[in-house]
C-alpha angles and dihedrals in degrees: 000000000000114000092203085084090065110048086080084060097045098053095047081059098040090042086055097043085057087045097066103022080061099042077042097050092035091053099046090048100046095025130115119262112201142129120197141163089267101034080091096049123104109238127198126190087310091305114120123228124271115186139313128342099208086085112176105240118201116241093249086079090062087046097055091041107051087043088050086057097047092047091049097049095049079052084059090052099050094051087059091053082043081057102046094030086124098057105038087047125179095343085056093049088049089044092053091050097053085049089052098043088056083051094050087050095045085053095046084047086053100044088040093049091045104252090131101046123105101167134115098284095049095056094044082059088053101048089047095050102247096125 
């Protein structure tokens, strides 16, 4: 085992311990000391605080959510068959549509089964439990 493969490697972590044991010291020694009313406070963006922030979200959030990352990600799949539509040819244009068409079904499935609705109804089946 040579140990000349590995002095680039200590000095990257050696170089990034001195990094922030030297932003850590410099802060605490020219950095402000003070405790007020507000130092506790949290503070976004100038807005002051009102209320709590674990706030209860309904499970139509997640929904959305986790059906926002799966389409995104089939988005990133058909731009790599966009890029390389030259070399994979017909059978690459057959196999993309069927790609598309089960997306297509699996969008149909969530709008038929009431994941995309956000509607009256949908909020009285969640409020009695039925969803």
């Amino acid at each position: 085992m040579e140990t000349t493969l590995y002095w680039p490697f200590l000095i990257y972590v050696g170089s990034a311990i001195g990094v922030i044991a030297g932003m850590l010291g410099v802060s605490y020694i020219l950095g402000q000391r003070h405790m007020e009313r507000e130092t506790g406070e949290p503070f976004e963006s100038g807005i002051l605080q009102t209320g709590n922030a674990r706030l209860r979200l309904s499970i139509q959030f997640y929904l959305v959510g986790m059906l926002f990352v799966i389409f995104d990600l089939e988005v990133v799949f058909i731009f790599a068959w966009a890029i390389a539509i030259r070399e994979v040819g017909w059978s690459g244009y057959i196999g993309v549509l069927i790609f598309i068409a089960i997306l297509i079904v699996g969008l149909v499935y969530e709008y038929k089964s009431g994941s995309l609705d956000f509607g009256k109804k949908q909020l009285q089946k969640i409020k009695a439990g039925k969803l």
